[in-house]
MARSE-949797 format. One record per residue: residue number from 1; x, y, z of N, C-alpha, C in turn. Coordinates in steps of 0.1 Angstrom, whole numbers, plus 5000, padded with zeros to 4 digits. Atoms other than C-alpha are relative to their C-alpha. Layout:
> NUM	X	Y	Z	X	Y	Z	X	Y	Z
...
% end
This chain:
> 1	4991	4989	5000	1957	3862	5841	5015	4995	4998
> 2	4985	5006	5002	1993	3859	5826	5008	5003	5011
> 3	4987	4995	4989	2023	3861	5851	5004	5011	5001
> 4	4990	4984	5005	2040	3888	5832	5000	5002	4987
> 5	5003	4992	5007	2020	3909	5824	5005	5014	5000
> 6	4994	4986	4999	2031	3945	5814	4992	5007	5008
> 7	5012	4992	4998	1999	3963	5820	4991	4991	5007
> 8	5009	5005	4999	1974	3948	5837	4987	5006	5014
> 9	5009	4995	4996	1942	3959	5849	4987	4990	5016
> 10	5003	5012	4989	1925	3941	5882	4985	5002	5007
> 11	5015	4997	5001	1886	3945	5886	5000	5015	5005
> 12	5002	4986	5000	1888	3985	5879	4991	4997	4993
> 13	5012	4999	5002	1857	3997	5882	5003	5019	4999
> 14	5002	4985	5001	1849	4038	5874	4987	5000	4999
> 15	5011	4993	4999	1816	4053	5885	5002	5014	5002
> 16	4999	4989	5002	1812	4088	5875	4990	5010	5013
> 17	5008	4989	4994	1793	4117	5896	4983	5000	4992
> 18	5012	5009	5007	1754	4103	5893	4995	4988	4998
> 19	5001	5014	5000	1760	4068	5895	5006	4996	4986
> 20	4994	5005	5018	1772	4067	5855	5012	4992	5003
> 21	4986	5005	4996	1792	4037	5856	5012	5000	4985
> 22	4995	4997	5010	1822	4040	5834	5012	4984	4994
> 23	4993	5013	5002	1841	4009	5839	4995	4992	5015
> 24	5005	5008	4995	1828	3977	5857	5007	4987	5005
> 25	4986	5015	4996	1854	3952	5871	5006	4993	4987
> 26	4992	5002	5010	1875	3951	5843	5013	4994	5000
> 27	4990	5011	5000	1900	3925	5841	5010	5002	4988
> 28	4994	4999	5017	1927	3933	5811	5017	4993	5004
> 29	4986	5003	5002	1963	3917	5807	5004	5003	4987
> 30	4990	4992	5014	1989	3935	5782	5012	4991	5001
> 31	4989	5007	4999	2017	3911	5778	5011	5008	4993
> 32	4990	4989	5001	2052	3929	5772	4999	4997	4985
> 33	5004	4998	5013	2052	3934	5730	4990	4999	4992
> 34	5012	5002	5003	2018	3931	5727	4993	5011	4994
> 35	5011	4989	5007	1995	3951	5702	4996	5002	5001
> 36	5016	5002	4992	1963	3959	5716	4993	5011	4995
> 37	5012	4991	5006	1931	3976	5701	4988	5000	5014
> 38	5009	4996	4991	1903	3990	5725	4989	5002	4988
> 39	5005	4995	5004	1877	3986	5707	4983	4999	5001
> 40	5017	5004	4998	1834	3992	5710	5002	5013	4997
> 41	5006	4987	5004	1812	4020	5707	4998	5016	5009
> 42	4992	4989	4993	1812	4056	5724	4991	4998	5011
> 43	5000	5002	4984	1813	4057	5760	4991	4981	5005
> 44	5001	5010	4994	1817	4021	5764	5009	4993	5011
> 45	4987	5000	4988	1847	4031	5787	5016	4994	4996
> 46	4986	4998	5010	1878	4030	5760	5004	5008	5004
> 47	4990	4988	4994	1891	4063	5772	5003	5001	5014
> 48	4999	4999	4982	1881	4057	5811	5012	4992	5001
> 49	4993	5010	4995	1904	4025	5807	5013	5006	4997
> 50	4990	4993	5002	1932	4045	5792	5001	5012	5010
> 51	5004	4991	4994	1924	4073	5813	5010	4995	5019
> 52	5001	5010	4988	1927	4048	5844	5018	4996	4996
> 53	4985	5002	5001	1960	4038	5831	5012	5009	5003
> 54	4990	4987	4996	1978	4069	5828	4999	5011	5011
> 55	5001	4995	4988	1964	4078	5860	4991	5017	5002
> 56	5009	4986	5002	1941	4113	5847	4988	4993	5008
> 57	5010	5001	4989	1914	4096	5863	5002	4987	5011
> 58	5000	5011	4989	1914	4073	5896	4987	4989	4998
> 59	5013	5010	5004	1893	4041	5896	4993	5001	5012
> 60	5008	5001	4989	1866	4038	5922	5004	4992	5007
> 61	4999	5012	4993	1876	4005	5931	5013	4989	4989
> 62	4989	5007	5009	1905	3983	5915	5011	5000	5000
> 63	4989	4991	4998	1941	3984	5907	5005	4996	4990
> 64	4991	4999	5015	1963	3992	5878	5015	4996	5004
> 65	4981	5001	4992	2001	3975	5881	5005	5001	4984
> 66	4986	4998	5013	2029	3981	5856	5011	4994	5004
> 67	4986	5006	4997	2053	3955	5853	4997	4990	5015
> 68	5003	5010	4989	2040	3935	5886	4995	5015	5012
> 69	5001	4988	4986	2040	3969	5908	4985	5011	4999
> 70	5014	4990	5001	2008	3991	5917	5006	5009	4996
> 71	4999	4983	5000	2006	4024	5904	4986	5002	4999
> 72	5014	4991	4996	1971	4031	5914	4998	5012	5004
> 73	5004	4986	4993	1976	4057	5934	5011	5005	4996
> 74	4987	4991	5004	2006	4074	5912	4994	5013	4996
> 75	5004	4988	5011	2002	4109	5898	5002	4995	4987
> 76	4999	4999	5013	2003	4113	5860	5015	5000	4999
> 77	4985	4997	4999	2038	4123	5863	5010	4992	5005
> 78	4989	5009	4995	2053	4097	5884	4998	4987	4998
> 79	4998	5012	5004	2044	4069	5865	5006	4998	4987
> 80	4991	5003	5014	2065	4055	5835	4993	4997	4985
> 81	5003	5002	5013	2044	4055	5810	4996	5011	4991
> 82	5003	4992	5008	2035	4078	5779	4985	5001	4995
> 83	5017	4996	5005	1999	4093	5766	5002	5006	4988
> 84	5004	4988	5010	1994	4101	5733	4980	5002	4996
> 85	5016	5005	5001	1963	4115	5725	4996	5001	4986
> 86	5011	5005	5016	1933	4111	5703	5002	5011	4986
> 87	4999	4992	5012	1943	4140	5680	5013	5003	4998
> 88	4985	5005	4999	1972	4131	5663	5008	5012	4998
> 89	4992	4988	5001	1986	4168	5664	5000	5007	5010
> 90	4999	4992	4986	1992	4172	5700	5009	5014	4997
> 91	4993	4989	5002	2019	4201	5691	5000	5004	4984
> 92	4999	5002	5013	2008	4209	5656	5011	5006	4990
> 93	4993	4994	5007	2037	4231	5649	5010	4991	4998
> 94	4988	5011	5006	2060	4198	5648	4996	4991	4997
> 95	5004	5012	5008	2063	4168	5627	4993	4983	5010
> 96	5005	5011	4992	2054	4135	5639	5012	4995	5005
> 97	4990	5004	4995	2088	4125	5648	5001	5008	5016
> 98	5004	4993	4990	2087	4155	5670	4990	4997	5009
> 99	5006	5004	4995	2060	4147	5684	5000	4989	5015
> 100	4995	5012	4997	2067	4113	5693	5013	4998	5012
> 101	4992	5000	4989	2100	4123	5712	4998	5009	5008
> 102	5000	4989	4990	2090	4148	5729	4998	5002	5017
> 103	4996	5005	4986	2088	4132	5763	5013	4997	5006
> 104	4982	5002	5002	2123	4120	5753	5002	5010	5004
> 105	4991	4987	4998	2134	4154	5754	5000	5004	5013
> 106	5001	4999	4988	2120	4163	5786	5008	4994	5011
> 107	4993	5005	4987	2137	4136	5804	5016	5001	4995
> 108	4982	4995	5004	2173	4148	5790	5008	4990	4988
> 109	4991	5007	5007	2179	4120	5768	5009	5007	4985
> 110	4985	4992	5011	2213	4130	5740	4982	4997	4988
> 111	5005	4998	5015	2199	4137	5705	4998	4984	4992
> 112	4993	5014	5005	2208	4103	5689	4994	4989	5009
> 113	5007	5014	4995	2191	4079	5716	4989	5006	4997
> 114	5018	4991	5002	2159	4104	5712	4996	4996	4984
> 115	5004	5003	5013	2163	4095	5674	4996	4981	4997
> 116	4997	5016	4994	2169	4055	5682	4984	5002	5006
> 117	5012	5003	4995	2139	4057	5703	4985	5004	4991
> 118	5009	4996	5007	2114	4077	5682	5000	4989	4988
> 119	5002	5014	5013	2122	4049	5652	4994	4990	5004
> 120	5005	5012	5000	2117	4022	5669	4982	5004	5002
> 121	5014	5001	4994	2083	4032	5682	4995	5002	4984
> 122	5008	4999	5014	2074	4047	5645	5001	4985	4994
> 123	5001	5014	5006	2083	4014	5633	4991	4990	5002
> 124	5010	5010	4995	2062	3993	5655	4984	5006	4995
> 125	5016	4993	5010	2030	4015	5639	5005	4997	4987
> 126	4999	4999	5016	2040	4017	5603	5011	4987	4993
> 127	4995	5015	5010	2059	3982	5597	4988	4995	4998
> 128	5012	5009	5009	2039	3960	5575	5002	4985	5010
> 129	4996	5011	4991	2057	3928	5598	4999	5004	5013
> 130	4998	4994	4986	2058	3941	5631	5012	4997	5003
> 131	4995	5009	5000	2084	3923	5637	5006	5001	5023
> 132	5001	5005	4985	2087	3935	5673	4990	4999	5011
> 133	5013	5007	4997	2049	3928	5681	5004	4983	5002
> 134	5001	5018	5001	2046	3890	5697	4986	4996	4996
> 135	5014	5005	5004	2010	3892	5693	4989	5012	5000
> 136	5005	4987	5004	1981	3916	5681	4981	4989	5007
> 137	5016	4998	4995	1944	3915	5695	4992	5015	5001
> 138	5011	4992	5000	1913	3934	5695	4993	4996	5015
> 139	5009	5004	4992	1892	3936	5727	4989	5005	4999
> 140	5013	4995	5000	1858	3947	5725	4997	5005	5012
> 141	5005	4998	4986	1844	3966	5754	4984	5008	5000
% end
């Protein structure tokens, strides 16, 4: 396990209603600029583990920290992180920039850091260099 890690996941486990297990002592470290792909086949617990992160679902057993600190037991709302989801037209009536800041807006930030922030993140998807990626991986699950 790295020191410092951003994300990191600590034998979360999710068993559904039926015994369906969804995640099985799952161990993950995200290091801060780090790329990361989720990737296997359906319901091999790609969405539980995201799910599990942004706190829509609780883990049966485990714990999720951000930055060194638990947020296991945070609501959705009082933890610092962002969800986009699987269908890239969460608000279809705005662009993707829109989109994109639209959390920004919520938390009051000026016009001008909301534009500053929405770039950089578009950038880290659609540069060809990353250049503020330190490292890219696939995990299989």
């Amino acid at each position: 396990m790295a020191p410092d890690a951003l994300v990191r996941l600590q034998k979360v486990s999710k068993v559904f209603p039926g015994g369906v297990v969804g995640l099985d002592a799952v161990e993950l470290d995200i290091a801060p600029g780090e790329f990361l792909t989720l990737l296997g086949p359906s319901g091999c617990g790609k969405t539980t583990s995201l799910r599990v992160i942004a706190g829509f679902e609780s883990p049966t057993s485990g714990n999720v920290l951000l930055e060194g600190r638990d947020i296991t037991g945070l609501r959705p709302f009082d933890r610092p992180v962002n969800t986009v989801f699987q269908d890239y037209a969460l608000f279809p009536h705005m662009d993707v920039a829109e989109n994109v800041g639209f959390g920004l807006s919520l938390r009051g930030l000026s016009g001008a850091e909301q534009a500053k922030r929405v770039g950089e993140a578009l950038d880290m998807v659609t540069s060809v260099t990353r250049p503020a990626i330190t490292s890219e991986r696939s995990v299989t699950v």
